[in-house]
C-alpha positions as CSV (number, residue, x, y, z in Angstrom):
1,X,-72.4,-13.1,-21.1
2,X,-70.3,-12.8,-24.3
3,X,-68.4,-10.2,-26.3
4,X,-70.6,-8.7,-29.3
5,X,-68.3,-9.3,-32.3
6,X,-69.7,-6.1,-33.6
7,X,-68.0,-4.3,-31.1
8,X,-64.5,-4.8,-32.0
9,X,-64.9,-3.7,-35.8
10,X,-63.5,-1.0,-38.3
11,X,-65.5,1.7,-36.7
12,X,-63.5,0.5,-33.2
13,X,-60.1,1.2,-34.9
14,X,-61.6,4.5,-36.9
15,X,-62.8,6.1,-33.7
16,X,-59.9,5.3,-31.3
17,X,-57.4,5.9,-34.3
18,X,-56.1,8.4,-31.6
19,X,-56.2,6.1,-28.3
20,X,-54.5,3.5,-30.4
21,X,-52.4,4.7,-32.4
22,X,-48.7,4.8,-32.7
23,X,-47.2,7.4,-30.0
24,X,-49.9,5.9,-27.6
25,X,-48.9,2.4,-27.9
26,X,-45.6,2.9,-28.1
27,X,-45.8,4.3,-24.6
28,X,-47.9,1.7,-23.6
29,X,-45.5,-0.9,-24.7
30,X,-42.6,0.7,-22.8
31,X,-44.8,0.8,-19.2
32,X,-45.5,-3.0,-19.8
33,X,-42.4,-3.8,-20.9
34,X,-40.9,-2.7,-17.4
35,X,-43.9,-3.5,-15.2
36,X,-43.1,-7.3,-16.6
37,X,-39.4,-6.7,-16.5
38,X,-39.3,-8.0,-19.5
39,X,-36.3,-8.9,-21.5
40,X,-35.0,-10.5,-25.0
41,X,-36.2,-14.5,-25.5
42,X,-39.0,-14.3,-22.9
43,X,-41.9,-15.8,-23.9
44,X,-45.0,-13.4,-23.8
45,X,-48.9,-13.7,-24.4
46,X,-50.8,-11.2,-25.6
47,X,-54.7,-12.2,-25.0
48,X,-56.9,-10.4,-26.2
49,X,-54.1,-8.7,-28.9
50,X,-56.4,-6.9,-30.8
51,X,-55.2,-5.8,-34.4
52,X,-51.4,-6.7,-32.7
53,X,-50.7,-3.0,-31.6
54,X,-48.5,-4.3,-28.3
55,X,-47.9,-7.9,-29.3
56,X,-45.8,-6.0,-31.9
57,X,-44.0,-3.6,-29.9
58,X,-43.2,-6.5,-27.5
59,X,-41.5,-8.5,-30.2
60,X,-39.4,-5.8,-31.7
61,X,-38.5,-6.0,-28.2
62,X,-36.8,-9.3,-28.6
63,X,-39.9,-10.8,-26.9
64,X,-41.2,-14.0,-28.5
65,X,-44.8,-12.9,-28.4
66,X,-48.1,-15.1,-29.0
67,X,-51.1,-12.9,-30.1
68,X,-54.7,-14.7,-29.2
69,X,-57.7,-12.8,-30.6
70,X,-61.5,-13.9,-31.6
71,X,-61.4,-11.7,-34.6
72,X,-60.5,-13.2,-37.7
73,X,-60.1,-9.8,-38.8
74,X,-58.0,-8.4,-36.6
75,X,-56.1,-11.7,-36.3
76,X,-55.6,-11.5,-40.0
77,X,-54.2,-7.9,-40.0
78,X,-51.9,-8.2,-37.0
79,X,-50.2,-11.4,-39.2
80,X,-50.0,-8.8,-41.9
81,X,-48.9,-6.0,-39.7
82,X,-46.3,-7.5,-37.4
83,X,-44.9,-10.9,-39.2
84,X,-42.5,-10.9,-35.7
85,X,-45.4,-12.1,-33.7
86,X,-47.9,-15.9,-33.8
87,X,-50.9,-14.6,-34.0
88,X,-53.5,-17.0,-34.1
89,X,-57.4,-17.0,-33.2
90,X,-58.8,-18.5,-30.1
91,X,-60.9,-17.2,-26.8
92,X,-59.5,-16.4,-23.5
93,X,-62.1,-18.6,-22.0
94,X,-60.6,-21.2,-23.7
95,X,-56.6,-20.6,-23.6
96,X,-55.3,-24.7,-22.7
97,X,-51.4,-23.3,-22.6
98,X,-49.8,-24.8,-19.3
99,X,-46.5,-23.4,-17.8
100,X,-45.6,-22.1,-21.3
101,X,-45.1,-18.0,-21.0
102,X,-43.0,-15.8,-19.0
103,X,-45.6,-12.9,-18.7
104,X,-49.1,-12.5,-20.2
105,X,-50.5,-9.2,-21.2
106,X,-54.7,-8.3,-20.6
107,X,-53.9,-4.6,-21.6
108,X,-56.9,-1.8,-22.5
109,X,-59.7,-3.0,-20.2
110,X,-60.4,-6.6,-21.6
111,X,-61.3,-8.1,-18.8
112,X,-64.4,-8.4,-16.5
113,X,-66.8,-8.9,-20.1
114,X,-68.2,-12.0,-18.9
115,X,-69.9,-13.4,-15.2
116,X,-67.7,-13.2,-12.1
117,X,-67.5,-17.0,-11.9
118,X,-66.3,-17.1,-15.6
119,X,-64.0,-14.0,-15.5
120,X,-62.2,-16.4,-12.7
121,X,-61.2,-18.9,-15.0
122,X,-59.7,-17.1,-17.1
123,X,-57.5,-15.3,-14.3
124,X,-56.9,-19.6,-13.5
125,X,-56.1,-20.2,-17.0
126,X,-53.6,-17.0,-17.1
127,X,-52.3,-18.6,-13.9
128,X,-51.9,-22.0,-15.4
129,X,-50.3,-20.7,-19.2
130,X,-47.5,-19.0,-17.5
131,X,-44.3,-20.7,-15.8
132,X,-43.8,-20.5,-12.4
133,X,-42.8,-17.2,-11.4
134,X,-44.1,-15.7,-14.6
135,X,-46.5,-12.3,-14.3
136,X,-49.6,-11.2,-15.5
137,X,-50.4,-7.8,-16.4
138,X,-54.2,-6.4,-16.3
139,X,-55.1,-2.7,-17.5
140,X,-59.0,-2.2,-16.3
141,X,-61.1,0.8,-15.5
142,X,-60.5,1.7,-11.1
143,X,-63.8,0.7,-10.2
144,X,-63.7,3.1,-6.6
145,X,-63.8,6.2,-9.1
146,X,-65.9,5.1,-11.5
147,X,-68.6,3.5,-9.1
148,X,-68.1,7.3,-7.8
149,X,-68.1,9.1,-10.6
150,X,-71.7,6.9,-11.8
151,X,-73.2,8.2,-8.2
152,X,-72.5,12.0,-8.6
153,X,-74.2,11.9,-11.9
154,X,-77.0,10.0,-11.1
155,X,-76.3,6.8,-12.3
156,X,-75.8,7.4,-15.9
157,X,-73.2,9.0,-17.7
158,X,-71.5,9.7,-21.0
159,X,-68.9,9.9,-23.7
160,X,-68.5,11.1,-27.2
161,X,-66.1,10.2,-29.7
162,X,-66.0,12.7,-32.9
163,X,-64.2,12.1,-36.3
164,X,-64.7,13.6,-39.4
165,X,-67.9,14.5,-38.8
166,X,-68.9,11.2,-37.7
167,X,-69.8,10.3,-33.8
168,X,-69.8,7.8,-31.5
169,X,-71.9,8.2,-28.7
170,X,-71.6,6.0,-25.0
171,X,-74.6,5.9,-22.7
172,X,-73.1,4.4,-19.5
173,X,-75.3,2.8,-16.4
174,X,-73.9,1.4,-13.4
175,X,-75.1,-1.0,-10.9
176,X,-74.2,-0.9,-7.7
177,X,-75.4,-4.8,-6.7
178,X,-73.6,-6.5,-8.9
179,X,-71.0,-3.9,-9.9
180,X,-71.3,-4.0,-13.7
181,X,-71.0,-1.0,-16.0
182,X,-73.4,-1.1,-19.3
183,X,-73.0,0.7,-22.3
184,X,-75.2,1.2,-24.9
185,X,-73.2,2.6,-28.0
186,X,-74.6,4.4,-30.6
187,X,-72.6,5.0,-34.3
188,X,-72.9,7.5,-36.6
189,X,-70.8,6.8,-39.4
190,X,-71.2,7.8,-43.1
191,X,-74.9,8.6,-42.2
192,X,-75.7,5.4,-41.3
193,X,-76.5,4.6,-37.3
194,X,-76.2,1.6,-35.6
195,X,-75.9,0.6,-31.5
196,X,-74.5,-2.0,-29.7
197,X,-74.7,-3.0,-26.0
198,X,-71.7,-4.7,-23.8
199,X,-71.3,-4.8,-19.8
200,X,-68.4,-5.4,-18.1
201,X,-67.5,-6.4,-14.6
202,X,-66.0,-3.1,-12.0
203,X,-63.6,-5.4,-9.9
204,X,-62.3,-2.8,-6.6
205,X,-58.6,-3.1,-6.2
206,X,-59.1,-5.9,-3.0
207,X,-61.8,-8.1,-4.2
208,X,-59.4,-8.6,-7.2
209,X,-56.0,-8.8,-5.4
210,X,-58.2,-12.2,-3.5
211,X,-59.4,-13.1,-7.1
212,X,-56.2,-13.3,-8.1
213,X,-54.3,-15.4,-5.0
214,X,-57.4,-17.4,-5.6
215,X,-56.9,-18.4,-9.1
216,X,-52.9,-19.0,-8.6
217,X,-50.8,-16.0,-7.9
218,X,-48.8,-15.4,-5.2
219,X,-48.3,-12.1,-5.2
220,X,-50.1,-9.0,-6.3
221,X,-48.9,-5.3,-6.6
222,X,-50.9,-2.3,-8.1
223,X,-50.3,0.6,-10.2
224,X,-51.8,3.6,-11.5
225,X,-51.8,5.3,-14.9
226,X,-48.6,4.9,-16.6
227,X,-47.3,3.1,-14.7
228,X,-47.2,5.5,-11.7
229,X,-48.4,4.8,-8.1
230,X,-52.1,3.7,-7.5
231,X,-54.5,6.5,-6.7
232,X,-57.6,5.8,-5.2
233,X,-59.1,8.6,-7.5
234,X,-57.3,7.9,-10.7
235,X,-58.6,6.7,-13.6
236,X,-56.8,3.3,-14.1
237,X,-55.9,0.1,-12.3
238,X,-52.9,-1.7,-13.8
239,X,-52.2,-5.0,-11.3
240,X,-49.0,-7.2,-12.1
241,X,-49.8,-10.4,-10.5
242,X,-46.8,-13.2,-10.0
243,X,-47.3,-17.0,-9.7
244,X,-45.2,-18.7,-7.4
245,X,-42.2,-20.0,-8.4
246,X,-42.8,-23.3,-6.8
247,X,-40.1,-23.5,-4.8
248,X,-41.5,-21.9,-1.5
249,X,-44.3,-19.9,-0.5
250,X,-44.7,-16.3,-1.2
251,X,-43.3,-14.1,2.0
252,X,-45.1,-12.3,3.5
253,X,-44.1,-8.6,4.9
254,X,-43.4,-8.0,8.2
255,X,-46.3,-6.5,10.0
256,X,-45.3,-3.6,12.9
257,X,-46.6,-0.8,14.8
258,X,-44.7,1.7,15.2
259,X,-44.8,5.6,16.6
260,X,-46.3,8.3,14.7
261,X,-43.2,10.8,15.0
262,X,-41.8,13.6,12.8
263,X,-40.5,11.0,10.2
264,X,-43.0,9.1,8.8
265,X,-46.0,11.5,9.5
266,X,-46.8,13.1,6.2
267,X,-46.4,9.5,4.8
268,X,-49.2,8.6,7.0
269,X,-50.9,11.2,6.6
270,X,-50.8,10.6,2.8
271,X,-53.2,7.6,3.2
272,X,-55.9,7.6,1.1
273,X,-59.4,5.6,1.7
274,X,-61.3,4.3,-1.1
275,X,-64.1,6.6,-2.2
276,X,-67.5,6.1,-0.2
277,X,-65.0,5.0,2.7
278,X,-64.7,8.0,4.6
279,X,-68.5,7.4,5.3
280,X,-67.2,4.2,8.0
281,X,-63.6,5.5,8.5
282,X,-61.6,8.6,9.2
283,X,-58.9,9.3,7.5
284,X,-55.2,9.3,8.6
285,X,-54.9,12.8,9.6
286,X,-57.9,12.9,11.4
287,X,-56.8,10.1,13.5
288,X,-53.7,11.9,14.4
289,X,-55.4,14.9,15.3
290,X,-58.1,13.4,17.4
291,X,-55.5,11.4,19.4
292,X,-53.1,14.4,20.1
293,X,-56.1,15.7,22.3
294,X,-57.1,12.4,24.3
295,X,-54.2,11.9,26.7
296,X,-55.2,8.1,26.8
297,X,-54.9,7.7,23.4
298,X,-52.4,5.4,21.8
299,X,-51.7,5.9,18.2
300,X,-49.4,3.6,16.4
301,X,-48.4,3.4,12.3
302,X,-49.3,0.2,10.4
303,X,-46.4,-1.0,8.6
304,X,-45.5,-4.1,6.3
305,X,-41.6,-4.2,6.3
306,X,-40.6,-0.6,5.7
307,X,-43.9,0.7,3.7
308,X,-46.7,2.7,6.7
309,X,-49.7,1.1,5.1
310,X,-52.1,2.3,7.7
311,X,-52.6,3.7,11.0
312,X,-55.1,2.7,14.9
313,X,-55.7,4.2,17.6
314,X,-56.6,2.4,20.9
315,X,-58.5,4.4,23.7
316,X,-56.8,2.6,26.6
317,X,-58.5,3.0,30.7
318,X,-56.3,0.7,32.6
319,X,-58.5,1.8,35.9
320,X,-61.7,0.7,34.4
321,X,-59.7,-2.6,32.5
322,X,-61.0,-1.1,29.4
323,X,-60.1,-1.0,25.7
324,X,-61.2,0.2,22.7
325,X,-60.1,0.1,18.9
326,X,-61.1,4.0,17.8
327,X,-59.9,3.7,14.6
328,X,-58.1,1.1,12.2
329,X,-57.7,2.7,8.4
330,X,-55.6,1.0,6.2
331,X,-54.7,3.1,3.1
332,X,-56.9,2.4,-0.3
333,X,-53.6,1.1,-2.2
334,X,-53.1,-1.8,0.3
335,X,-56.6,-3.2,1.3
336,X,-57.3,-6.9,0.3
337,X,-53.7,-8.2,1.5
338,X,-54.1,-9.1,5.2
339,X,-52.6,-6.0,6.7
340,X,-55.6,-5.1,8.6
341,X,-56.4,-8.5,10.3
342,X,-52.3,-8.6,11.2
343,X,-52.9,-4.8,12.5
344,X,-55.8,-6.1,14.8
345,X,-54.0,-9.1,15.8
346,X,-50.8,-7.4,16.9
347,X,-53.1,-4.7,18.9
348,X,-54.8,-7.6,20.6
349,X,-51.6,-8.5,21.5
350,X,-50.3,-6.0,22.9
351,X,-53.6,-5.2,24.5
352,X,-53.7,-8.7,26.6
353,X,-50.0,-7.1,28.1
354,X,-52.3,-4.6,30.0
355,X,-53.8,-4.4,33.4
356,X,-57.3,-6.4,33.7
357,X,-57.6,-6.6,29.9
358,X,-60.5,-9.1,29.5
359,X,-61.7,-8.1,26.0
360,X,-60.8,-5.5,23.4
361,X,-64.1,-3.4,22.1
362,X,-64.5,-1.4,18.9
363,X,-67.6,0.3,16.9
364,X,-68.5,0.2,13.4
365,X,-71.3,2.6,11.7
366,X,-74.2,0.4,10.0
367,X,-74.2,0.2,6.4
368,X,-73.7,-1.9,3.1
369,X,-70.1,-1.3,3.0
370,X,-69.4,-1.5,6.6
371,X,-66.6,-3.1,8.5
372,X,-68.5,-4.9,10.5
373,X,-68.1,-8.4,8.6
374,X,-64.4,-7.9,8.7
375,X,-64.7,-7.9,12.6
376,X,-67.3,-10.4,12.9
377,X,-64.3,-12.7,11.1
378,X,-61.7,-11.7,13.2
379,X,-63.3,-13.2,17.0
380,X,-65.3,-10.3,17.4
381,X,-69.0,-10.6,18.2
382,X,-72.4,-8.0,18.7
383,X,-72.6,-6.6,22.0
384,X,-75.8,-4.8,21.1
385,X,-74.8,-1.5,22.7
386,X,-74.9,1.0,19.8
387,X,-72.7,4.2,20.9
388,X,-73.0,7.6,18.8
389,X,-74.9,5.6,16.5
390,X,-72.4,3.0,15.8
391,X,-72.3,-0.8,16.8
392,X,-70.2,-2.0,19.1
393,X,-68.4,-5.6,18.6
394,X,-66.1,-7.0,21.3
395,X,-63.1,-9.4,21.3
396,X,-62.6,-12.3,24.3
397,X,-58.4,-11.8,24.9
C-alpha cells in the first residue's frame, strides 16, 4: 500500500483552499503548539508537512522546525514560502533521525495510508527520532464514529467539495474486517475529469493507545477537536503520545473503587461507551439505576488517581457463597490503558474478603465485539451455562 502522488497535487490545495488556509491553520498551529507544550529552541518535526502550512507557524514560533514531505512540489514551495523552516524531501517510512526532536507533528489525517504492520514502523521511527521525553502529536479521523456513521448509511457514503464551478466528488466504503476506509475521488476541474483511489487505516482510540506503548511511548492521552476533550461521537482523534524519559518507568495511576455518592455521580454518569458498545454493555446511568433497586447490589466508581473512569456492580449472595460481576463499563475515553483488568482485579480482591467466596462469575452477550476475550485473559474460563442469553465465564479466587 502506497500514497498516490496524484493525490496531493494543485487540485488538493485549490479545493481545500478553505480547510487550509490561513485562519484555519493558524488555529491549528496554536492547539499543537500547547498540546506539545511547545516553546522557543525546541526542536520539532513536521512529517508529512505538506506545502509547510504548520511547519511555518511552528517556527515563527521560535521552534526550529524540520519539514519532511514526498512532494518535490510542495517541498519546493514550503522552501519558498517559509525560509524559517528545513524542508527537505524524504518518506515517513523511511525517517533514520534518532533521539533528535523534541515533538513531532502527524497533523490532518496522514497516518494509517499504508498496512497495519507498516503504519507501526513508522509510529517506531517517530518513537526513535524524538529525545527521550519528547511527544508525538497525531490528528486522524475517530474511527468509532466513522465506522458508525459508514453502518447507518449502508456502507457507503459521501462528500463534495465545490469551487468555482468546479467539484470534487468522495465516494467513501468502509470495511469492517480490516477497518479501512476507501475513497474513490473523482475531479472536475476546468472540464476535465479525473479519479483517484486511496485507503487508509481507521485505528479505534485503544487499539492505538497499545500501538503506540508498543512502538516506544510511555504514555498516551487523547483529545478531541480543537483540542477539547475526546468524544466518543466527535469527529476527530488528536493523541499526544510521550516517550519515556529514560530515567524511570512511566507511573501508572492509582486504581480505586470508590462509592457512587452525590459528588461524583453526574461525572459517572457522564461516561460514554464507544458506539456499537451499548450492544454488550450498559451504560453508567443504567448501572446506577438497576443497582438502587437490588438490595444486594454493590456498586462502586472506577477511578485512576482522581479521574472516575468507569463504574461495576457485583451482585453479592453471601448465603449461597455467590458472586457475580453485573456490569464493568469503563468510559470510551479511557479504554486500551489497563483500567478495566485493575477494576476486575481489585473486585476479585475484595471479593475473596467474603464469606465462602470460591469463585467470582460474570456474563457476556455473544458477538464480534464482545468482551469475552478480555475475560478469557484475565483467569476467567467457559462454564457453558448461558443465562438471558449471555455466556457466563467464572474466575477460581
Amino acid at each position: 500500500m502506497s500514497v498516490p502522488s496524484e493525490l496531493f497535487d494543485d487540485d488538493y490545495l485549490y479545493f481545500y483552499a478553505e480547510a487550509i488556509g490561513p485562519s484555519r491553520s493558524d488555529a491549528e498551529a496554536e492547539v499543537i503548539a500547547e498540546l506539545l507544550s511547545l516553546e522557543p529552541g525546541m526542536r520539532v518535526l513536521d512529517v508529512p508537512c505538506g506545502e509547510g502550512r504548520i511547519s511555518g507557524r511552528l517556527a515563527r514560533r521560535g521552534c526550529r522546525v524540520v519539514g519532511i514531505d514526498t512532494n518535490d512540489r510542495w517541498v519546493a514551495l514550503g522552501r519558498e514560502r517559509y525560509p524559517e523552516v528545513s524542508f527537505d524531501p524524504g518518506d515517513m517510512r523511511s525517517l533514520s533521525y534518532v533521539d533528535e526532536f523534541d515533538a513531532a507533528v502527524n497533523w490532518f489525517t496522514s497516518f494509517g495510508y499504508f498496512d497495519p504492520a507498516t503504519n507501526d514502523r513508522v509510529l517506531a521511527s517517530f518513537a526513535r527520532a524524538l529525545r527521550p521525553g519528547g511527544k508525538l502529536l497525531l490528528d486522524v479521523h475517530n474511527a468509532w464514529r466513522l465506522a458508525r456513521v459508514m453502518a447507518a448509511t449502508g456502507g457507503t457514503a459521501g462528500a463534495v467539495f465545490e469551487r468555482e464551478g468546479n467539484l470534487m466528488a468522495d465516494r467513501i466504503t468502509y470495511d469492517d474486517a480490516t477497518r479501512r476506509s476507501r475513497t474513490e475521488r473523482f475531479i472536475v476541474r476546468d472540464g476535465e475529469l479525473r479519479t483517484v483511489e486511496f485507503s487508509l487505516e481507521q485505528v479505534p482510540a485503544p487499539q492505538l493507545i497499545g500501538r503506540l506503548r508498543r512502538a516506544g511511548f510511555a504514555t498516551v492521552r487523547l483529545f478531541g477537536d480543537g483540542g477539547a476533550e475526546f468524544d466518543p461521537e466527535g469527529r476527530r482523534l488528536i493523541v499526544v503520545a510521550q516517550r519515556s524519559d529514560g530515567t524511570k518507568s512511566a507511573v501508572r495511576p492509582r486504581m480505586t473503587l470508590r462509592e457512587v455518592s452525590d459528588d461524583n455521580g453526574r461525572a459517572v454518569c457522564e461516561l460514554k461507551l464507544a458506539p456499537g458498545q451499548d450492544t454488550y454493555v450498559a451504560p453508567a446511568s443504567y448501572t446506577l439505576v438497576e443497582g438502587g433497586h437490588d438490595p444486594q447490589a454493590w456498586i462502586r466508581a472506577i477511578y485512576a488517581d482522581e479521574t472516575p473512569v468507569g463504574v461495576l456492580a457485583l451482585h453479592a449472595e453471601p448465603e449461597a457463597e455467590k458472586y457475580f460481576l453485573v456490569r464493568l463499563m469503563i468510559g470510551a475515553q479511557h479504554q486500551g490503558q489497563g483500567f478495566g483488568s485493575a477494576a476486575v482485579g481489585l473486585v476479585a480482591e475484595y471479593v475473596r474478603g467474603l464469606p465462602g467466596a470460591r469463585r467470582l462469575e460474570t456474563s457476556c452477550v455473544p458477538g464480534p465485539d464482545s468482551p469475552t476475550g478480555f475475560y478469557r485473559r484475565l483467569g476467567f474460563e467457559d462454564t457453558g451455562v448461558v443465562w438471558h442469553g449471555e455466556n457466563v465465564l467464572a474466575l477460581a479466587l
